[in-house]
C-alpha positions as CSV (number, residue, x, y, z in Angstrom):
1,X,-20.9,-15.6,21.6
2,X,-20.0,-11.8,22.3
3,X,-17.3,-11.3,25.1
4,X,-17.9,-8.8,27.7
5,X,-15.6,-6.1,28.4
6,X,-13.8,-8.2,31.5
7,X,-13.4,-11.7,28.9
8,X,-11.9,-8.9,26.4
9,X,-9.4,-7.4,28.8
10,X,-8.2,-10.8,29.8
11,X,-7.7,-11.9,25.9
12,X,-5.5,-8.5,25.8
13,X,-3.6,-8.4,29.1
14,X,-0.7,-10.5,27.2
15,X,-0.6,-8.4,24.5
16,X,-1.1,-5.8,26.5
17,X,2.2,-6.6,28.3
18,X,4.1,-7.2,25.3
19,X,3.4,-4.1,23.9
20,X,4.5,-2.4,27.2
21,X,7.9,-4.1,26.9
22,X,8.8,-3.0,23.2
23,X,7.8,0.1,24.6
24,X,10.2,0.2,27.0
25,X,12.8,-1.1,25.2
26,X,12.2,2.1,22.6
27,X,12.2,4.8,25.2
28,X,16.2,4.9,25.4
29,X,16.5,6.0,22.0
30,X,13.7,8.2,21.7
31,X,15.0,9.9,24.9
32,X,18.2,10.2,23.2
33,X,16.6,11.8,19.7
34,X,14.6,13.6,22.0
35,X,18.2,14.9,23.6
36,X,19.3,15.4,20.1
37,X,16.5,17.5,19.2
38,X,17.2,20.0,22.7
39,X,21.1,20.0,21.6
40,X,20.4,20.7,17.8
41,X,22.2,17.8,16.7
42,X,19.5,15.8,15.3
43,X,20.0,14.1,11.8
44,X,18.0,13.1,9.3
45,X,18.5,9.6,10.4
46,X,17.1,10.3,14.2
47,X,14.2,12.0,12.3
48,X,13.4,9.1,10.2
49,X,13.2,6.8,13.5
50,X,11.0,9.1,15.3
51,X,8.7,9.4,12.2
52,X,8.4,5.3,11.7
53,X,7.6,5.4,15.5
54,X,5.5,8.2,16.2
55,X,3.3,6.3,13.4
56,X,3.6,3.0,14.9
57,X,2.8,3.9,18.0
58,X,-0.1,6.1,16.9
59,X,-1.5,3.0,15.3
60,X,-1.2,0.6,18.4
61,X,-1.4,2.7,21.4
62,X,-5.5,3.0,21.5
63,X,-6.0,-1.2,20.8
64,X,-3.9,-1.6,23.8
65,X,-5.8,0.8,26.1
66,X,-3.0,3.6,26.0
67,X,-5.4,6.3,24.3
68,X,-2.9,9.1,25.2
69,X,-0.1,7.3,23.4
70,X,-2.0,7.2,20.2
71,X,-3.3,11.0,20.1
72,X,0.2,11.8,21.3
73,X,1.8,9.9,18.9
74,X,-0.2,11.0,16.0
75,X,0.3,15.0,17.0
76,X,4.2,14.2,16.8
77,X,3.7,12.4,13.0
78,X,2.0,15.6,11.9
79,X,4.6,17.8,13.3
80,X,7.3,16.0,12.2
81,X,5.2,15.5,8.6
82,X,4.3,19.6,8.4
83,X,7.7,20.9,9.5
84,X,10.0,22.3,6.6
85,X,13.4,23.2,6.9
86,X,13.9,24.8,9.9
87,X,11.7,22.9,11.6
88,X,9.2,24.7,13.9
89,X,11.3,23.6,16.7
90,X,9.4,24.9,20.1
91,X,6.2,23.1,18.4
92,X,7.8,20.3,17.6
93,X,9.7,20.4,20.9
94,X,6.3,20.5,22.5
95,X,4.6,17.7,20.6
96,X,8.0,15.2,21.2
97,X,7.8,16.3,25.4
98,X,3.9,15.1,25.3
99,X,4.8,11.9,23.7
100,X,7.4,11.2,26.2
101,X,5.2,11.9,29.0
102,X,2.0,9.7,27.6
103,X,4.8,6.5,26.9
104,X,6.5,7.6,30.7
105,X,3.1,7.3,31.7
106,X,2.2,4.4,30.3
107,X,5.2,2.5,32.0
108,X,4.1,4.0,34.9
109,X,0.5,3.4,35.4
110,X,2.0,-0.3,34.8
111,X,4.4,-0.4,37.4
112,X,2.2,1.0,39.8
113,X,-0.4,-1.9,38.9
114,X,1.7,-4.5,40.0
């Protein structure tokens, strides 16, 4: 028996949800690394966060419907994997701001559902 698209969004609308709340719960501290980066105090340790989460999020963002999240996420790994030392830091700068915006708007498009 194949689901149709409105059967499929209910199975995911929990998961959905859950997903939405870690998310929220990381945006604190990648606002702060993101703070970091601007003040040119990051450290290796704040890099190593953003890297594990810029590829998390690039892996889970599209199966929860947050497409943006995922290409977002994935152009922030490669930055973040490419850069030497000094880092590239108005690309990488403008890589980290589109992230931020796509998980912002993520939360967003959620509140605005309720």
């Amino acid at each position: 028996m194949a689901l149709d698209k409105a059967d499929l969004e209910a199975l995911l609308a929990p998961l959905r949800q859950k997903y939405l709340v870690q998310l929220k719960t990381l945006l604190p501290e990648i606002e702060m690394i993101h703070s970091h980066l601007m003040e040119g105090t990051c450290s290796p340790k704040d890099m190593e966060i953003l890297k594990y989460t810029a590829h998390r999020l690039f892996g889970s963002g599209s199966t929860y419907g947050f497409v943006a999240i995922t290409k977002s996420a994935r152009a922030l790994e490669i930055e973040l994997l490419n850069s030497g030392e000094p880092r590239d830091l108005a690309q990488l700068s403008t890589a980290f701001q589109t992230f931020l915006e796509a998980c912002k708007d993520a939360l967003n498009s959620t509140a605005r559902e309720s």
